[in-house]
C-alpha positions in Angstrom: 94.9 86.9 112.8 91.5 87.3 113.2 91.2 91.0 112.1 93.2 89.7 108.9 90.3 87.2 108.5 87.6 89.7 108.5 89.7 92.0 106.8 89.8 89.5 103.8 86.1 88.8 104.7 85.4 92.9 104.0 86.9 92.7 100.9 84.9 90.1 99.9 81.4 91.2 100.5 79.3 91.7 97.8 75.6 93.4 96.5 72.6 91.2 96.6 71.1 90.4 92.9 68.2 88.2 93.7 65.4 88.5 95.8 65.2 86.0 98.7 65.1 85.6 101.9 66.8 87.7 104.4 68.9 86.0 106.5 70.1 88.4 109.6 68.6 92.1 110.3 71.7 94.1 112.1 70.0 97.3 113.3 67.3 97.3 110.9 69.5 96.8 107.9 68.3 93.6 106.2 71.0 91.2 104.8 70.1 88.2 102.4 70.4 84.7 102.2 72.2 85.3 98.7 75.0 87.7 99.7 76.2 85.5 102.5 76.3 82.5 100.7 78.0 84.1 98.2 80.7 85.6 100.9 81.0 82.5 102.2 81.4 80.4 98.8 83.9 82.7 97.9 86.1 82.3 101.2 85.6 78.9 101.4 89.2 77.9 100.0 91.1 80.7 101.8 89.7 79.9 104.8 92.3 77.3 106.8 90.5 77.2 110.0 88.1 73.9 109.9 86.0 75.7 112.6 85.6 79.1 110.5 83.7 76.5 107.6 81.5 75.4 109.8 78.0 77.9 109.0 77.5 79.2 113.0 80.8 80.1 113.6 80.7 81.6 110.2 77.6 83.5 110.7 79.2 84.9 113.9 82.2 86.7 111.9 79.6 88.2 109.5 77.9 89.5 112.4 80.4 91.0 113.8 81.7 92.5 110.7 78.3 93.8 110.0 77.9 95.4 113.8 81.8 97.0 113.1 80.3 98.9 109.9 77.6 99.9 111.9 79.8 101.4 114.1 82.2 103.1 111.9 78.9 104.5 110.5 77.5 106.1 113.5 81.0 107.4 114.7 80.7 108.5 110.7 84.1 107.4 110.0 82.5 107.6 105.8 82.3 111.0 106.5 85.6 111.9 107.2 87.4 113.8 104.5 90.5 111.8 104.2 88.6 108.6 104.0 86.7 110.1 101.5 89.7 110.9 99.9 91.4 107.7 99.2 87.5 106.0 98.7 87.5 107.8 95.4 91.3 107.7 94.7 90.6 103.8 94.6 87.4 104.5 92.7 89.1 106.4 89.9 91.5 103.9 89.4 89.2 100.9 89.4 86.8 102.7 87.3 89.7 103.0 84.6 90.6 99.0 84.5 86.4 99.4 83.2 86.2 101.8 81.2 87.8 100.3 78.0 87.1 99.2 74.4 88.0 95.2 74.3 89.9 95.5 70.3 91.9 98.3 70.8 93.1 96.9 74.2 94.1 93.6 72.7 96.2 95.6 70.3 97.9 97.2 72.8 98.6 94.5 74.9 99.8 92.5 71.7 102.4 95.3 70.7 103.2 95.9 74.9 104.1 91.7 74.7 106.1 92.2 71.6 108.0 95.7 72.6 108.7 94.1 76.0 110.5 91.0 74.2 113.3 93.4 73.4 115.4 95.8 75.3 116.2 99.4 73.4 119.3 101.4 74.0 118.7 104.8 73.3 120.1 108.8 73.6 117.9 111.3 72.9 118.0 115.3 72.5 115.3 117.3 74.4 114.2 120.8 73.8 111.5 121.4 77.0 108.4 122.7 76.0 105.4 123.3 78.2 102.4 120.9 77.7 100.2 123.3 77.1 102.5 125.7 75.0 101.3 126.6 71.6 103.5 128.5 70.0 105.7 125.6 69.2 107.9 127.2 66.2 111.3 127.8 67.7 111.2 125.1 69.9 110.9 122.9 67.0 113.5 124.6 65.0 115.8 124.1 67.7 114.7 120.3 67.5 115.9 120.3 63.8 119.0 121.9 64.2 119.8 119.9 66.8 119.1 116.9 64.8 121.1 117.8 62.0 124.0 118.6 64.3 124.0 115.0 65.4 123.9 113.3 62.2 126.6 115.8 60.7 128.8 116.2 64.0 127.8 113.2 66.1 125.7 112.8 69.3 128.7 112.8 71.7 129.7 116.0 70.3 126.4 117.5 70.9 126.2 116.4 74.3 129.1 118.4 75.1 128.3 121.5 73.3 124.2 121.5 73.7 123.5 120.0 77.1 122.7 122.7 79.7 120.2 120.6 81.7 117.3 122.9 81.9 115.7 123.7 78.7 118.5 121.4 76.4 118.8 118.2 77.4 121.0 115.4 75.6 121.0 111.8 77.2 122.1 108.5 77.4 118.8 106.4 78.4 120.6 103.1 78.8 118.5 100.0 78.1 114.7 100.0 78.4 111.7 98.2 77.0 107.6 98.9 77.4 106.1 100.8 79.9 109.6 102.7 81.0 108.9 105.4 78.8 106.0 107.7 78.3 104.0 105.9 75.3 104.8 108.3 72.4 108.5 108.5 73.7 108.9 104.4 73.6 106.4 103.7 70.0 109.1 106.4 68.0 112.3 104.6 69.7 110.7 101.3 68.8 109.7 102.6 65.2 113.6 104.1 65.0 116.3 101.3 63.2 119.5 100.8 65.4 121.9 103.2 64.1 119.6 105.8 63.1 118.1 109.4 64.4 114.3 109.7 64.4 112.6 113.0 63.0 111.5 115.3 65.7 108.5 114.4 67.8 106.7 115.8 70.8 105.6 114.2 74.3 104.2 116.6 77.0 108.0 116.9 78.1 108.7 119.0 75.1 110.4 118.1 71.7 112.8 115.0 70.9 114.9 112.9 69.1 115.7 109.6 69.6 119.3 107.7 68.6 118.6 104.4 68.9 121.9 102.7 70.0 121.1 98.7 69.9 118.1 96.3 70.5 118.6 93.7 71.8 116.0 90.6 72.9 114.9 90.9 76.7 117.3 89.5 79.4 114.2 87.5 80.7 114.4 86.2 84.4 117.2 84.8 86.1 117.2 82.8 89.3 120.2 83.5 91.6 121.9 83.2 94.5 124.2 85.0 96.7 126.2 85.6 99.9 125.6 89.1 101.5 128.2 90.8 104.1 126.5 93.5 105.2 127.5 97.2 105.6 126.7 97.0 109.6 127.9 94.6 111.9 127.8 93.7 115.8 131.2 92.8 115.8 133.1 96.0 115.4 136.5 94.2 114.4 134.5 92.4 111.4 135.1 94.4 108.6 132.9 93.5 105.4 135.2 94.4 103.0 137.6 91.5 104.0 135.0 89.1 105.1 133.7 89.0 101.7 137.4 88.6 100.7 137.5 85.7 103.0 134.7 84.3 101.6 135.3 84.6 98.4 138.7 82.4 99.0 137.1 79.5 100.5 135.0 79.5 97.1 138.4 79.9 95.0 139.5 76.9 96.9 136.1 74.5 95.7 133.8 75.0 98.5 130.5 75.1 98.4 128.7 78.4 97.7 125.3 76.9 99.3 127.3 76.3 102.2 129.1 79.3 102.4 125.4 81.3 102.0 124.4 79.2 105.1 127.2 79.5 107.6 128.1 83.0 107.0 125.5 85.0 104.9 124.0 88.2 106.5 120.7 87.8 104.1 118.8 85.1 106.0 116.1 85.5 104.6 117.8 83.6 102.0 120.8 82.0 103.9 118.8 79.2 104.6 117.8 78.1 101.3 122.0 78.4 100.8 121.4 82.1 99.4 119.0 81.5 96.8 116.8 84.6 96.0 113.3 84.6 94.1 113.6 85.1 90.3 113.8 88.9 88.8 114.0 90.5 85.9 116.1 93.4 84.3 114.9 96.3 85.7 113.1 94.8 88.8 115.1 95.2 91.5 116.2 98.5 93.0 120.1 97.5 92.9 121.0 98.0 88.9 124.7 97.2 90.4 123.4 93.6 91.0 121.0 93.0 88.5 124.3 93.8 85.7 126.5 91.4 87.8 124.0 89.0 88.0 123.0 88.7 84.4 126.4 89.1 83.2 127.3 85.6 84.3 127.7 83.7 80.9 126.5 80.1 82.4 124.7 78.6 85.0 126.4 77.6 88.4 129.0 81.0 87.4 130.1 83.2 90.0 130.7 87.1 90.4 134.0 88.4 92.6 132.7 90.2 94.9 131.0 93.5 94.9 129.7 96.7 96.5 126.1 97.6 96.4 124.3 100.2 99.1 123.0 97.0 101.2 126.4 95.7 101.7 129.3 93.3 99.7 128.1 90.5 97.4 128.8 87.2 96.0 126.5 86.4 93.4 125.7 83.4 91.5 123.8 82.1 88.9 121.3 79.2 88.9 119.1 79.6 85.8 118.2 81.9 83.0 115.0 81.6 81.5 113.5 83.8 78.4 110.6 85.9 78.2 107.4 83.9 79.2 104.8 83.3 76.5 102.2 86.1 75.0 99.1 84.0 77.0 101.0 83.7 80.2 102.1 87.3 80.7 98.6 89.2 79.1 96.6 89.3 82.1 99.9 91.1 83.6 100.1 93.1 80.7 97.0 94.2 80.4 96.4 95.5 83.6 100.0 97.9 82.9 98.0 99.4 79.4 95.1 100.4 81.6 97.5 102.2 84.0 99.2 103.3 80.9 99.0 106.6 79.1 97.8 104.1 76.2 94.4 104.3 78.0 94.0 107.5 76.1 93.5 105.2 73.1 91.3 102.8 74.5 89.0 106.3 75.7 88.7 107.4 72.4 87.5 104.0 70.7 85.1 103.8 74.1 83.4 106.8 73.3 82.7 105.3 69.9 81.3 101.7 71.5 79.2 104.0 74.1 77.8 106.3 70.9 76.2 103.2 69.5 75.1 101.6 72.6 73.1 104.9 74.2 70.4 106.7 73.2 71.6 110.1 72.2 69.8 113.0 71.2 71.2 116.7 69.8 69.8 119.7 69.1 70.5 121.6 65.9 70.3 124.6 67.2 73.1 124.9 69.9 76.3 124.9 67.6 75.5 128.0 65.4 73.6 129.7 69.0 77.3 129.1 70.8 78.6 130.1 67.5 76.6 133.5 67.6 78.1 134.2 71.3 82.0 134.1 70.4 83.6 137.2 70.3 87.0 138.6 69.8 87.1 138.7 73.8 87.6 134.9 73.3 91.1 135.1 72.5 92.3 137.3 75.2 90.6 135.7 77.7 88.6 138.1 78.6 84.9 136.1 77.4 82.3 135.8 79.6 78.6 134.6 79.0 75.5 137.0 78.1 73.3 138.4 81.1 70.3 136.9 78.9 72.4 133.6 78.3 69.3 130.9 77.7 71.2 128.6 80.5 68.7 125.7 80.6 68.2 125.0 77.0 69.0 121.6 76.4 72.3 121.1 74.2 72.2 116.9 74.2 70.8 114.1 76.0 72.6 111.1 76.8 70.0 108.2 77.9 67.9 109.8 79.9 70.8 112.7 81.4 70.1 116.2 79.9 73.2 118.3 79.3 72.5 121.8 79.2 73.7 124.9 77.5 75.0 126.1 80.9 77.3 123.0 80.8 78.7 123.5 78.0 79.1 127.2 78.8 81.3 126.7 81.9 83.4 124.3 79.5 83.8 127.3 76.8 84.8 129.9 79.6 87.2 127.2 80.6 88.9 126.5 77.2 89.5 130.0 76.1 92.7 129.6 78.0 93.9 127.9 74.9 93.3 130.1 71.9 94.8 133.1 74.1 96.5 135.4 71.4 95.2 133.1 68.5 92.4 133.9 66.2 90.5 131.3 64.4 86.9 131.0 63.2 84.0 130.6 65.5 82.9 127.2 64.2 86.2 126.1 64.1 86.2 126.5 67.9 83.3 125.3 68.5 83.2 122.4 67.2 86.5 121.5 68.3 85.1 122.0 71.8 81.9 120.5 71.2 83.0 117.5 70.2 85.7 117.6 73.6 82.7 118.3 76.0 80.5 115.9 73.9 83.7 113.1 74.8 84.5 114.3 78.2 80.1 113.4 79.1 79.5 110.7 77.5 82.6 109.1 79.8 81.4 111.3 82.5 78.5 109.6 82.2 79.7 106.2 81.7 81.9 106.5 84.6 78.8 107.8 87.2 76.3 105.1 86.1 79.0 102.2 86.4 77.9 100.6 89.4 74.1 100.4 87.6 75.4 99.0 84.4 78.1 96.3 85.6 77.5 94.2 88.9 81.0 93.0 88.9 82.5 96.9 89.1 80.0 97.6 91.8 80.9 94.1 94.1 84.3 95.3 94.0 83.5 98.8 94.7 81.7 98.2 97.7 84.2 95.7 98.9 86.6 98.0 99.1 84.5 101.1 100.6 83.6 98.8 103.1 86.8 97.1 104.2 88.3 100.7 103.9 86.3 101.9 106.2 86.8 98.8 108.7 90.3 99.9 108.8 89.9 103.1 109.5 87.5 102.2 112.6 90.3 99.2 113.3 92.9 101.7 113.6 91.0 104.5 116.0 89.0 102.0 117.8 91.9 99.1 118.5 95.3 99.4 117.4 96.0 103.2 118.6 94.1 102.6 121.7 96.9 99.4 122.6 99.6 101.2 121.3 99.3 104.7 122.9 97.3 103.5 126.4 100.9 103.6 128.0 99.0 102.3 131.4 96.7 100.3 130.4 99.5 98.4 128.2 102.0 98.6 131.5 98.9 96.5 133.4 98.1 94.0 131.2 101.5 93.1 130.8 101.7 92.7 134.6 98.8 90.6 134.6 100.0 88.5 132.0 103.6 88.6 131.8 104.5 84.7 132.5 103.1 84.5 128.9 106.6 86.2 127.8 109.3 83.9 128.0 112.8 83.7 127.1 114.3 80.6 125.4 117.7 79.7 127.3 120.3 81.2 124.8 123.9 80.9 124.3 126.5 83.8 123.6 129.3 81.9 122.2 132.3 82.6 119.6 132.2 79.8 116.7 135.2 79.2 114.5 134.6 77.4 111.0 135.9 75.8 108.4 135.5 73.9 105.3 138.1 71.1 106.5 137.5 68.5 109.4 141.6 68.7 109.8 141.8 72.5 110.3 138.9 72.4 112.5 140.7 70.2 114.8 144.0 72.8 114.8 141.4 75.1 115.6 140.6 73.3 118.9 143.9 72.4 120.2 144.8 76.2 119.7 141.7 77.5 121.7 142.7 74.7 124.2 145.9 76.5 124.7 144.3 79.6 125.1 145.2 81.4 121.7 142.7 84.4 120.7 141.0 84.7 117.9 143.5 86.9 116.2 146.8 84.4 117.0 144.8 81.7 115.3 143.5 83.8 112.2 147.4 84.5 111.7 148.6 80.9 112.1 145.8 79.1 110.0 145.1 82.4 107.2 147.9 82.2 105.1 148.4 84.4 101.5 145.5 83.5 99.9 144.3 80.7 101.5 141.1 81.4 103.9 140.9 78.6 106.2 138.9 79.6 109.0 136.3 81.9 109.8 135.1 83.2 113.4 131.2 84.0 114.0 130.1 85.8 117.1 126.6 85.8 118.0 123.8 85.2 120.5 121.2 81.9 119.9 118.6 80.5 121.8 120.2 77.3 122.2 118.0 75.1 119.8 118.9 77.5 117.0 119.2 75.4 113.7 121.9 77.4 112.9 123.9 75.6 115.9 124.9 71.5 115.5 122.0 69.3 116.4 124.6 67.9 119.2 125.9 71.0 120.8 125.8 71.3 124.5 125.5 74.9 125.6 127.6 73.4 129.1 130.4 72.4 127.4 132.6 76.1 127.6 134.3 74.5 124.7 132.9 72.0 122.3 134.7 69.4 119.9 134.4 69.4 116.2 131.2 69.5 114.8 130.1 68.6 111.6 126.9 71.2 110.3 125.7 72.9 107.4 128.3 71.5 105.1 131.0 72.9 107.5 133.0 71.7 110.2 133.0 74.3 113.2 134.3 75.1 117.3 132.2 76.7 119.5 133.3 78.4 122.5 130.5 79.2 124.7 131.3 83.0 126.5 127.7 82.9 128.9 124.8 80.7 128.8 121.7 83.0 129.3 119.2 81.6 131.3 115.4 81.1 130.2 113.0 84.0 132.3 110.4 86.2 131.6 110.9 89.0 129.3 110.7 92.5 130.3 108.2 94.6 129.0 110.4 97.2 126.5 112.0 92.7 125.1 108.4 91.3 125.0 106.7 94.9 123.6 105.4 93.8 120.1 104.1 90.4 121.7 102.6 92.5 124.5 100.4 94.9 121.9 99.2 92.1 120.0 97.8 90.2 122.9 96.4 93.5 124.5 94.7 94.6 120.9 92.8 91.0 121.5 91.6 91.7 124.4 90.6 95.7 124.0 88.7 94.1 120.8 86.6 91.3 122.4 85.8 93.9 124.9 84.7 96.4 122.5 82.7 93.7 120.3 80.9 92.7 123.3 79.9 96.5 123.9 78.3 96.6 120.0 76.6 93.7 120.4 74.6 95.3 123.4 74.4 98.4 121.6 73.1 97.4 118.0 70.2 94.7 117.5 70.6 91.6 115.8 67.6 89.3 114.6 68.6 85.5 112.8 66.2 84.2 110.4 66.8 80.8 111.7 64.4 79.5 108.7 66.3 81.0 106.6 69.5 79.8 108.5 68.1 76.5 108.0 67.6 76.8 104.9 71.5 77.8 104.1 72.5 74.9 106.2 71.2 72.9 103.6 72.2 74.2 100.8 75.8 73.7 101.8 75.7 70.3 102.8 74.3 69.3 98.7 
């Protein structure tokens, strides 16, 4: 719990803006008054222990979490090539969510709101196409025909003649709504009326057209609930298929489902609650099987018959159905999904247009008709290269106070001849096609590397992360591989400590159960007689009728699964009333409480030993790095809290 703490408390830290005071000097490195009470503001409602509030204890943590970066640093953990790695993965993708033209997003996320209001059913025809192709002209005369064929002859009837799965593909999409699709793909199926065939189009997959099929308005959210049997079971003569049966029965007979859920439901995460799951909509779960059952129930409190998914048999049932949210509830949601969103090519282009007015840019004349003046036939073969004498540091534009030179722009022309091989076209055509792509590509470029200057909240949040990154990369070599490798060292502690690692006296006992107080007591006088399972099954399970179920199981004894009144020394119990349910237990063995072994008490065992190769290893930093408190400063903190 307390490397989750600081964990939180990494990812909270944030740069300095004013000047004031410093507060604590770690190894020379001064921290100020102002980032630590802005750490600490910030924490101050996630934070639920009392003692963590209180400004020493407080100051401690920070301490510690500053010595632990020190560390990391001087084992230089930031210099390691995978860290590295995933630093500017993150970096990328936060940069994104920033680099983005306020109008054209809200447009997007407007029409996102209103596409995802509906569900479209779709087929399309594909003829594959590289990305980069340019010769385009058969594929999209393929396309055509294709798309004639379907309007004279019918999609199905195309599917079965021009499907070959590799370069022709015709497809039933099913339902979908935004963000399924790749953003060209869904804005002509959402531009298509129901019933008719778009004109060709392209996407980076190749040529298409879409056959819309039906719209229809979004499913929205459903809250459910439902009784699981699942697939694998301890009891090798239970067989799922016809305890969901059984189940299923005792509901045909008016039983209660939330009951049901409870006593015999192998989902507990959810048995508990009577099987109630958390709300999800179409699309969101990774079992289409039960999302369709689920939202097929016409009416609240319905039930499905049960049914096969890969997790196990099912019972499902509905609680309530409510419709898409409204456009100011779901934008922040939204939002975030354009920005991820191959619409963000959109929001780019009106960027570069917002950054144009806001920087000071300079061209020179000269450079289009000098690059003009270098192009040569060579440049559509591919065989280009620049002059010997090429005047490489010339200046080309200046963005701010950033030069971009000829030589740039040169590596960018050697680079884009790839795509005018075999094509002729004018040399100004080219470049100022490419200028203007290179001119784009900096100015973003540019946008992108001076971020952390130009916006304080992009650069809190990028050194919150960099930092707690690299705390969990020093966590992991430092602590947590250390316990979970150091076979001996793991093998003493546990040793040392072991009366920590207890068992709860527990019960293995066979319970029989049953909807009705009177069959419940048949069920007793029969297991006083000695009957088995099996005999009483037969006499009590007749046609249709499922009147008693038999659970066998292990339970500490103070299980709330068990009646509040069962005794564990009783080898047979009376009738007891729990859960909804009336239910005989027969106790096989009563387990006695005792220490665990180390292989039962493992995970426990870790944990504890992790704690204690930590405060050892925190110690050791403390003597190793120094650490100077400006307790006027302190004081001063102090203060300003208690206002």
């Amino acid at each position: 719990m307390k490397f989750l703490f600081l964990f939180l408390l990494a990812m909270q830290l944030s740069l300095a803006q004013d000047k004031d005071q410093v507060l604590l000097t770690v190894d020379g490195e001064s921290i100020m008054t102002s980032e630590f009470l802005r750490v600490y503001n910030k924490n101050l409602d996630l934070v639920k222990d009392e003692s963590q509030k209180d400004i020493d204890s407080y100051l401690k943590l920070f301490t510690e979490y500053q010595l632990k970066l020190k560390e990391a640093k001087r084992l230089k953990l930031n210099e390691d090539p995978k860290y590295q790695r995933e630093f500017l993965s993150y970096k990328k993708q936060l940069t994104k969510n920033y680099l983005s033209e306020n109008k054209v997003t809200e447009a997007l996320v407007e029409e996102a709101y209103n596409r995802n209001s509906y569900d479209i059913n779709a087929s399309h025809v594909l003829v594959r196409l590289d990305e980069s192709a340019r010769d385009t002209t058969n594929a999209y005369n393929k396309i055509s025909s294709l798309r004639e064929r379907v309007l004279n002859e019918g999609y199905e009837a195309v599917k079965a003649d021009a499907h070959d799965g590799a370069t022709i593909f015709v497809e039933d999409l099913g339902y979908f709504s935004a963000f399924k699709m790749v953003y060209d793909f869904e804005t002509v199926a959402y531009n298509t009326p129901v019933g008719e065939v778009s004109e060709p189009f392209r996407t980076q997959f190749g040529y298409h057209v879409v056959k819309v099929n039906d719209k229809r308005q979004s499913r929205g959210t459903i809250t459910a609930a439902h009784i699981m049997v699942g697939l694998n079971q301890k009891d090798s003569l239970l067989i799922p298929e016809d305890r969901i049966n059984e189940i299923y029965k005792k509901l045909a007979q008016g039983e209660n489902f939330e009951a049901l859920a409870k006593q015999f439901s192998d989902d507990k995460s959810s048995a508990k609650n009577g099987g109630k799951l958390s709300p999800f909509k179409s699309g969101q779960l990774s079992s289409i099987k039960f999302e369709d059952e689920a939202f097929g129930l016409a009416e609240d409190g319905n039930y499905s018959e049960p049914f096969k998914t890969e997790y196990g048999w099912h019972i499902v049932k509905r609680i309530s159905l409510e419709r898409i949210k409204s456009f100011e509830e779901l934008k922040p949601t939204i939002e975030a999904r354009v920005k991820r969103d191959s619409r963000s090519k959109l929001i780019n282009q009106a960027m570069v247009k917002e950054l144009m007015g806001r920087y000071s840019i300079t061209y020179n004349e000269e450079a289009k008709s000098y690059f003009e003046s270098l192009i040569t036939n060579e440049y559509f073969s591919r065989s280009w290269r620049l002059p010997v004498e090429f005047n490489k540091d010339e200046i080309i534009f200046t963005i701010n106070k950033r030069d971009f030179t000829y030589n740039e722009f040169g590596r960018h022309m050697m680079s884009a001849q790839r795509n005018y091989a075999n094509k002729t076209k004018p040399a100004s055509e080219v470049i100022e096609k490419e200028f203007n792509s290179f001119f784009e590509s900096s100015i973003l470029k540019y946008r992108e590397d001076n971020l952390e200057m130009e916006n304080i909240e992009f650069a809190n949040i990028l050194k919150e992360y960099r930092d707690g990154l690299l705390l969990f990369d020093l966590m992991e070599k430092e602590i947590w591989n250390k316990a979970s490798k150091d076979t001996l060292g793991l093998e003493t502690f546990y040793e040392k400590n072991k009366t920590k690692y207890q068992w709860q006296e527990r019960v293995d006992f066979m319970m029989a159960s049953s909807a009705s107080k009177e069959i419940a007591a048949k069920v007793l006088k029969m297991m006083k007689r000695g009957k088995s399972q099996e005999e009483i099954e037969k006499a009590l399970n007749k046609d249709k009728t499922q009147n008693v179920i038999f659970t066998k199981d292990v339970y500490n004894t103070d299980d709330n699964r068990l009646p509040l009144e069962f005794d564990p020394n009783e080898e047979l119990s009376g009738v007891y009333s729990h859960n909804e349910g009336f239910h005989v237990i027969k106790v096989n063995e009563i387990l006695p409480a005792g220490i665990k072994t180390l292989k039962e008490a493992k995970g426990m065992v870790i944990n504890d030993y992790q704690t204690e190769i930590e405060t050892n290893w925190v110690n050791a930093l403390y003597d190793r790095f120094s650490i100077e408190v400006n307790e006027e400063a302190l004081n001063a903190v102090k203060q300003l809290i208690k206002k």
